[in-house]
C-alpha positions as CSV (number, residue, x, y, z in Angstrom):
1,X,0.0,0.0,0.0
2,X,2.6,2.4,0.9
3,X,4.5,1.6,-2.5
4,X,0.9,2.6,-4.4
5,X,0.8,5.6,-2.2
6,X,4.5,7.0,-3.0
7,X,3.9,6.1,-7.0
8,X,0.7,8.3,-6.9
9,X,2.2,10.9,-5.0
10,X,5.1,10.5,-7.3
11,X,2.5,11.0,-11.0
12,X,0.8,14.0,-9.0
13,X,4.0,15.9,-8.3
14,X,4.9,15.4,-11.9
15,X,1.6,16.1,-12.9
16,X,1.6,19.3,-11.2
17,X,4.7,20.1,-12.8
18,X,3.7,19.7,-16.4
19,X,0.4,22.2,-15.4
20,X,3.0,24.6,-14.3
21,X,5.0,24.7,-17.2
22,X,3.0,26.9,-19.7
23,X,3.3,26.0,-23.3
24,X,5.1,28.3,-25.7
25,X,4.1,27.7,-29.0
26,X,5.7,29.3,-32.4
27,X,5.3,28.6,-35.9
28,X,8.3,28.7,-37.9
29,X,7.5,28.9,-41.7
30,X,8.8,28.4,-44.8
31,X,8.2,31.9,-46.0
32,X,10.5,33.4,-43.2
33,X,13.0,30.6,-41.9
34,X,15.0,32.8,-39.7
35,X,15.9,31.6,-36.0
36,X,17.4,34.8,-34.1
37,X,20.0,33.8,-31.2
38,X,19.2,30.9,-29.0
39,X,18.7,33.9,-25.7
40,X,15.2,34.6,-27.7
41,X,14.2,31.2,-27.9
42,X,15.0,29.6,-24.9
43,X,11.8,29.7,-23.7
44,X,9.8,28.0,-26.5
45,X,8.5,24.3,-25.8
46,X,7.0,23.9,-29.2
47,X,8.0,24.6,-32.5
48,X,5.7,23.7,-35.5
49,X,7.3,23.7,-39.0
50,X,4.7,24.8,-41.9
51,X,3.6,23.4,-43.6
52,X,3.5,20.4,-45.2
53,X,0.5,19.5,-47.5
54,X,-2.4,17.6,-46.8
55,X,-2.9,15.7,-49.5
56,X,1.1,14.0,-49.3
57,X,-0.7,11.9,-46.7
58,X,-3.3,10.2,-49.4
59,X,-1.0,7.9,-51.5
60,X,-0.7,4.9,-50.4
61,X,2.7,5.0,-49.6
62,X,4.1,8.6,-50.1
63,X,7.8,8.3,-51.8
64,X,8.7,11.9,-50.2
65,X,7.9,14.4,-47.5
66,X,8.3,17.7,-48.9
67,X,9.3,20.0,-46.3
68,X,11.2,23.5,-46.5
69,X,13.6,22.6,-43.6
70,X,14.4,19.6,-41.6
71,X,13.5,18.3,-38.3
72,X,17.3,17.9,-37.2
73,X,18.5,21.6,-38.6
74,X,15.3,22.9,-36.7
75,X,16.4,21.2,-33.6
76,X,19.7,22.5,-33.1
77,X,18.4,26.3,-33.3
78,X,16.5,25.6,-30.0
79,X,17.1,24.0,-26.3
80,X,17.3,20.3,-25.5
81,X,13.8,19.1,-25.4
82,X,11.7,21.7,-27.3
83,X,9.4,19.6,-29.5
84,X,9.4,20.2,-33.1
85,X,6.2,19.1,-35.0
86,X,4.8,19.5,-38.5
87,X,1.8,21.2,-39.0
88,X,-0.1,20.1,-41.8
89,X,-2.6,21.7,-44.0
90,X,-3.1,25.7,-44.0
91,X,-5.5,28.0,-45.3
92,X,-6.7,26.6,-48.5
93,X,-5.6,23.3,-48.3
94,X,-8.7,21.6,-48.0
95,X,-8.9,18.8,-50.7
96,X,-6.0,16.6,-49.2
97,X,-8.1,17.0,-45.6
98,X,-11.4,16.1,-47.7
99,X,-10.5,13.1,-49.6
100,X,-8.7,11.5,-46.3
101,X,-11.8,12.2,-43.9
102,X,-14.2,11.0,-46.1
103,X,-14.6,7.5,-44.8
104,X,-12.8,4.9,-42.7
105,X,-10.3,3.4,-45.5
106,X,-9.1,6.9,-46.2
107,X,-8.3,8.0,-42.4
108,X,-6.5,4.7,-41.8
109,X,-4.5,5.5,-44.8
110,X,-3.9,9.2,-43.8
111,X,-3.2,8.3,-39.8
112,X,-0.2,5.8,-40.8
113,X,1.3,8.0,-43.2
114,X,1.4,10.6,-41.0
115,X,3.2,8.1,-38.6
116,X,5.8,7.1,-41.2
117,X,6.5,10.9,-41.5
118,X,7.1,11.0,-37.9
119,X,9.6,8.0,-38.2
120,X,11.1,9.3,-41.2
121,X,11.6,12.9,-40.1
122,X,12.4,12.5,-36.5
123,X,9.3,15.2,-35.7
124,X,7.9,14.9,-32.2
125,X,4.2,15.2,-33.5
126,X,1.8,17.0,-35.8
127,X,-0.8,20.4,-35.8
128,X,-3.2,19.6,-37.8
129,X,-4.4,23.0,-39.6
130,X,-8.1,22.1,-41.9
131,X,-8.9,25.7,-42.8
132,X,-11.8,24.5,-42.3
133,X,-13.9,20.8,-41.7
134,X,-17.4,21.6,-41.9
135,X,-16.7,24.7,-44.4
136,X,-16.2,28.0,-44.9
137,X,-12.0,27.5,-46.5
138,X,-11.0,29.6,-48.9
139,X,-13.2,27.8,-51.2
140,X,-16.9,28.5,-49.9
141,X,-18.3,30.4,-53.0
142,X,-17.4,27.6,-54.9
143,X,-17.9,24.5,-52.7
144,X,-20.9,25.3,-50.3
145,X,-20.9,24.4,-46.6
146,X,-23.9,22.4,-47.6
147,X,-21.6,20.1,-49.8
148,X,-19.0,19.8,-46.4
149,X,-21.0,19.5,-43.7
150,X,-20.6,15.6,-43.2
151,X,-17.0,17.0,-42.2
152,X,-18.0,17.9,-38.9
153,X,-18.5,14.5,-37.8
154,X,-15.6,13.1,-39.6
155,X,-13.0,15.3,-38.5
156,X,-12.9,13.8,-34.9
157,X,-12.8,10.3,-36.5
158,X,-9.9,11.4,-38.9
159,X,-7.8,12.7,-35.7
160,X,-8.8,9.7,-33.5
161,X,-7.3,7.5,-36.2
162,X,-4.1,10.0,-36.1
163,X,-4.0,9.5,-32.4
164,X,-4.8,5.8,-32.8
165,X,-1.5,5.4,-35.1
166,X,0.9,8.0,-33.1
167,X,0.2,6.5,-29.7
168,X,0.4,8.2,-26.6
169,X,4.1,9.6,-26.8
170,X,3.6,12.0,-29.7
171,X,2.0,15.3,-29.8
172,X,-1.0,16.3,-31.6
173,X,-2.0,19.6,-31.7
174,X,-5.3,21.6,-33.6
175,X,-5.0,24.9,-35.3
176,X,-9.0,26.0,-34.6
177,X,-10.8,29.2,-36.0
178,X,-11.0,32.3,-34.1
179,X,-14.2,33.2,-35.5
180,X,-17.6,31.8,-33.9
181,X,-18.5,32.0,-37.8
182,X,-15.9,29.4,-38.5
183,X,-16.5,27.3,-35.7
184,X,-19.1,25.2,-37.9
185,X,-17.3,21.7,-37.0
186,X,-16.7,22.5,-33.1
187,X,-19.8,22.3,-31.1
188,X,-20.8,21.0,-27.9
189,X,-21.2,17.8,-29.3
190,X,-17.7,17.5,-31.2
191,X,-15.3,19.3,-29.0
192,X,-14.7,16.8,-25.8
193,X,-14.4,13.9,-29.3
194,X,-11.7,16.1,-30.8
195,X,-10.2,16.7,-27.2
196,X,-9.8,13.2,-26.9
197,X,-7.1,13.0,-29.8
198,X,-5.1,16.4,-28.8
199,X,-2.2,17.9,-26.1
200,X,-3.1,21.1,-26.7
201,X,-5.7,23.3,-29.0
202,X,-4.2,26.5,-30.9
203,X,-7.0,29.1,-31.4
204,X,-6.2,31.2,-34.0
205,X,-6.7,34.8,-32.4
206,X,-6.0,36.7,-35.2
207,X,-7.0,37.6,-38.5
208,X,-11.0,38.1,-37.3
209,X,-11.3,40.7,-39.6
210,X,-10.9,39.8,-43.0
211,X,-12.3,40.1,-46.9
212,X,-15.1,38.7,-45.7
213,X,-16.6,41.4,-43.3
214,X,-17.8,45.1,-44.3
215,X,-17.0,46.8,-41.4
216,X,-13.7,47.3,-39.6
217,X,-12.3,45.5,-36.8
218,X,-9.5,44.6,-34.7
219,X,-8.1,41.4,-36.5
220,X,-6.8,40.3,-33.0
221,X,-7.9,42.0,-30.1
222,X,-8.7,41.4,-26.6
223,X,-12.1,41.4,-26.9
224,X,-12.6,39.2,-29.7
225,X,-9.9,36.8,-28.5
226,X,-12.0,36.3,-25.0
227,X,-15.1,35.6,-27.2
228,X,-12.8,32.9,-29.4
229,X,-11.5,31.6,-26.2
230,X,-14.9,31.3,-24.1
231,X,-16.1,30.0,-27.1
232,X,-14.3,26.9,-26.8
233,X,-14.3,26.5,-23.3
234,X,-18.0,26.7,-23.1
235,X,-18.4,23.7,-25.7
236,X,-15.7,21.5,-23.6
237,X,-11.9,22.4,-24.2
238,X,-10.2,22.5,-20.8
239,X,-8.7,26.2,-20.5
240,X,-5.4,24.3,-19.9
241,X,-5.2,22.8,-23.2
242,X,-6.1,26.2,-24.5
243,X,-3.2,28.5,-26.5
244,X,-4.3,31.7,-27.4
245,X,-2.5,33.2,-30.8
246,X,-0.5,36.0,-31.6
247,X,-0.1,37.6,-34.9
248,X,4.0,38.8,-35.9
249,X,1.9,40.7,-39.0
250,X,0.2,43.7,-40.2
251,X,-3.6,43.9,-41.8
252,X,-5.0,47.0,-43.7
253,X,-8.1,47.5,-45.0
254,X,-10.0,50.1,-48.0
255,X,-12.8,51.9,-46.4
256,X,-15.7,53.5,-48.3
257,X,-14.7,56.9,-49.0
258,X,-18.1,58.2,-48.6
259,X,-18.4,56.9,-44.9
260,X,-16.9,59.1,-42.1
261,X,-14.5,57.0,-40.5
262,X,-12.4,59.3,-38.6
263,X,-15.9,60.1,-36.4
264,X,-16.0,56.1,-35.9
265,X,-12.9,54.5,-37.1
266,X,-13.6,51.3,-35.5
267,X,-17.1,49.5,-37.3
268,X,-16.6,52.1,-40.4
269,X,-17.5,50.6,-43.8
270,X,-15.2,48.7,-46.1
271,X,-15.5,48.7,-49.8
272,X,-16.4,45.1,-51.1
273,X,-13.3,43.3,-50.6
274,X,-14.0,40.1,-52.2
275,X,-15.3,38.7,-55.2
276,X,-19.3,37.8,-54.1
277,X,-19.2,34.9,-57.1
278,X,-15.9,33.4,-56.9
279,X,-15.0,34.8,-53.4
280,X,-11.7,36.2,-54.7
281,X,-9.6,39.0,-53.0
282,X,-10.5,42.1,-55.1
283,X,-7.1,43.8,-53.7
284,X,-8.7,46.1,-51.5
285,X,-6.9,44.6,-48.0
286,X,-4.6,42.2,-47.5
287,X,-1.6,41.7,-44.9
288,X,2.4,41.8,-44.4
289,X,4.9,40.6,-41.7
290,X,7.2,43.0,-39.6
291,X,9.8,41.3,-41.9
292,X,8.7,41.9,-45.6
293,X,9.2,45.3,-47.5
294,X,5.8,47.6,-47.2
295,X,4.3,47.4,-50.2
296,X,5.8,50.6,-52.1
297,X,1.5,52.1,-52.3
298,X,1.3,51.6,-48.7
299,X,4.7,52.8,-47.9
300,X,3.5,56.5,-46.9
301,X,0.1,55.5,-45.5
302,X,1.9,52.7,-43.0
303,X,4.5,55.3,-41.8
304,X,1.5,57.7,-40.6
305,X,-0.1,54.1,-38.8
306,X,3.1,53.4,-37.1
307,X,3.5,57.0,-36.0
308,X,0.0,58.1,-35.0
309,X,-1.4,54.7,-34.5
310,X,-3.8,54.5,-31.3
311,X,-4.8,52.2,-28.4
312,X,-8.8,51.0,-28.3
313,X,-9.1,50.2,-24.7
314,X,-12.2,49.1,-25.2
315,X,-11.9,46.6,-28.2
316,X,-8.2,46.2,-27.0
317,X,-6.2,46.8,-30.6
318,X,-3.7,48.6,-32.1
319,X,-5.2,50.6,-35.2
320,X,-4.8,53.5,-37.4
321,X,-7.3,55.3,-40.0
322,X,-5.4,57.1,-42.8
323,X,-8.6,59.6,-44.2
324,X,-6.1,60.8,-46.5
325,X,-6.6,56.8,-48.5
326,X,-9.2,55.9,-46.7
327,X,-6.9,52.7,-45.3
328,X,-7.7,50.8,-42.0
329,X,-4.5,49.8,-40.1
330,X,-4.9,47.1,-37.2
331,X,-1.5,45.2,-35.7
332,X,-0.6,43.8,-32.5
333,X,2.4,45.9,-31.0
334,X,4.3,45.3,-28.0
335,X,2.5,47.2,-25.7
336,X,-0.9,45.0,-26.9
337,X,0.6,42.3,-27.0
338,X,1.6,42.3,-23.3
339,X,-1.9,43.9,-22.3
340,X,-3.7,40.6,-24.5
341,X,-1.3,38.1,-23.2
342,X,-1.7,39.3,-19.4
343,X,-5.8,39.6,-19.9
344,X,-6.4,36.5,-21.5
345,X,-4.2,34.3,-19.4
346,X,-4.6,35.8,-16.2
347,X,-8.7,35.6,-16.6
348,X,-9.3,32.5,-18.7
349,X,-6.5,30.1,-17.0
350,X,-5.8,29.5,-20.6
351,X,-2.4,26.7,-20.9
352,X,0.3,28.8,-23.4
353,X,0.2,31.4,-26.2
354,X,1.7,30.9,-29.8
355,X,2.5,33.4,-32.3
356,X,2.0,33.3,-36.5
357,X,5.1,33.5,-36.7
358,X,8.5,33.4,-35.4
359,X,10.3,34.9,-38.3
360,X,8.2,37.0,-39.5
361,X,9.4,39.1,-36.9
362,X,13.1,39.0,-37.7
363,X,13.2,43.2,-38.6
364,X,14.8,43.3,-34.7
365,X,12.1,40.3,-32.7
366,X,10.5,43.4,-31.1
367,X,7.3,41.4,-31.0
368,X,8.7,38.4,-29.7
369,X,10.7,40.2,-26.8
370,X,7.3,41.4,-25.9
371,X,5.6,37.9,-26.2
372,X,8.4,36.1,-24.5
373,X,8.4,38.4,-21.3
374,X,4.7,38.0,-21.3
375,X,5.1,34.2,-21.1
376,X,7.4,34.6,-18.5
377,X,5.2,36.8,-16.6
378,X,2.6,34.2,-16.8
379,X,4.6,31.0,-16.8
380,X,5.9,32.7,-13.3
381,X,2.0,33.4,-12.1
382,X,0.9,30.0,-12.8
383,X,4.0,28.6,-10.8
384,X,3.4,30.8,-8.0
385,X,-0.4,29.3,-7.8
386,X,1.0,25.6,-8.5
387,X,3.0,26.3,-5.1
388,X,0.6,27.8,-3.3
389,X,-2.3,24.5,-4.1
390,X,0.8,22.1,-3.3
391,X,0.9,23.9,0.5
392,X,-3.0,23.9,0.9
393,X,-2.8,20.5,0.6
């Protein structure tokens, strides 16, 4: 009895540990592979390489797996024991996701080809990224949500068969809409099935304004993000598996010149910004990382967003509104990044952040100096508690 006692004492304490330890998530992508010095880093538990393609995974037996780095170069850019995974999928890459889901024979095949990559890459474990089961991808003028909706069920069977074939030892992560308009395949009903197969969801935070909408908005502020998060919680994620996202990127948006947008900046009018047939981008928004050139017909507009650029305190965003070309600016700086960080995670009990994406803020990691001291702040605050529950007891 006393050897049963001391082994459960022994799995609490480490239990304990693994709750204090919050997760530090960051995407490193293939559009910006740039690591800055191990100091920045050394914090990170998680990094997730993307991506690689869904539909790699349907063959019966793939003869590559395309990647734009490797697991082993990856690896030595960070400490001893931060996990590396592969996310797979991304925004429009829904036709690989589709053709695996769709029945048993097809998720089988998918789940042990993701394991073979896994064996064959030396990756720690996968984020799966379907942009989006149920509908509303980048392809929802042209395939209807009607035509996906059998994906809701599906998709926890597809990463129950993922789980099935990595076993217990590897990670799987989710990367989930932000938007309660996206959240079409996570319901009360599916959630605690899909929880069953992950370590950790990543809700995507950001980008909840887009070419979709008519009106501007923050695209990731404070009080959209609690909405995303107490979205999830409320249909059955535990706030511990919860990552809330953080965006290394700009987002600008054409308003309608006829509407007075400096008297409301934030809920102004856009003009149409996609195509209402095809749902194409009609050019009138779009997005860039603190590490790209500004577009060269942005250039003077962005400088004036950068300068003048204001705090909501209410929606909890950085914006701008240029009236001179009618352009709607909204970013997440460091000052907003620590104020969404500390809000979020200090009132939800959420489990980690992650940001879109690590090197997309190589211009001088501004943004991630401000997310890593924010993790700290936290990682320290959830310690503190940890001790304080392990005294009560």
């Amino acid at each position: 009895m006393a050897v049963l006692e001391r082994l459960l004492s022994i799995y609490l304490f480490c239990n304990l540990l693994t709750c204090v330890n919050a997760r530090y998530v960051m995407y490193l992508t293939g559009q910006h592979n740039h690591v800055p010095d191990l100091s920045l880093v050394k914090d990170i538990t998680h990094v997730i390489l993307a991506f690689m393609r869904s539909e790699v995974f349907n063959p019966e037996d793939p003869p590559e797996w395309p990647l734009f780095t490797t697991v082993n170069d990856v690896r030595a850019q960070f400490t001893p024991g931060t996990s590396i995974m592969v996310a797979i999928g991304g925004w429009g890459d829904t036709v690989g996701f589709s053709a695996a889901a769709a029945d048993e024979s097809g998720r089988k095949r998918f789940a042990k080809n993701v394991r073979a990559m896994i064996d064959a890459t030396g990756a720690d474990g996968v984020d799966i990224d379907w942009e989006y089961p149920g509908g509303n991808g980048e392809d929802y003028k042209i395939v209807p949500n009607a035509e996906k909706n059998w994906g809701v069920d599906a998709f926890p069977k597809l990463l129950a068969e993922i789980r099935f074939a990595l076993g217990p030892g590897r990670v799987i992560s989710a990367a989930v809409p932000g938007l309660s308009r996206d959240m079409i395949a996570f319901t009360s009903d599916t959630v605690p099935k899909i929880d069953a197969s992950l370590d950790f969801w990543n809700i995507m935070t950001y980008d909840l304004i887009n070419r979709r909408d008519n009106v501007t908005k923050h695209h990731a502020g404070i009080a959209a993000s609690l909405n995303s998060a107490d979205a999830y919680v409320e249909r059955g994620v535990p706030p511990d598996k919860a990552n809330i996202g953080f965006a290394f990127y700009v987002k600008w948006f054409r308003t309608d010149p006829s509407s007075d947008c400096l008297e409301q900046p934030i809920g102004c009018p856009t003009l149409l910004l996609e195509d209402p047939q095809s749902g194409a981008d009609l050019g009138r928004a779009g997005a860039f990382c603190w590490a790209d050139n500004v577009p060269s017909e942005l250039t003077a507009s962005f400088a004036k967003a950068i300068e003048n650029g204001r705090y909501d305190f209410d929606g909890g965003g950085q914006y701008y509104y240029d009236a001179d070309e009618h352009i709607f600016w909204s970013w997440e700086s460091p000052e907003s990044i620590a104020r969404k960080a500390g809000t979020i995670a200090g009132t939800k009990g959420t489990g980690g952040v992650f940001a879109w994406g690590l090197g997309e803020d190589s211009n001088d990691w501004s943004h991630l100096k401000a997310l890593n001291a924010a993790h700290r702040e936290y990682a320290q605050s959830r310690s503190d508690k940890k001790s304080t529950e392990r005294d009560e007891l």
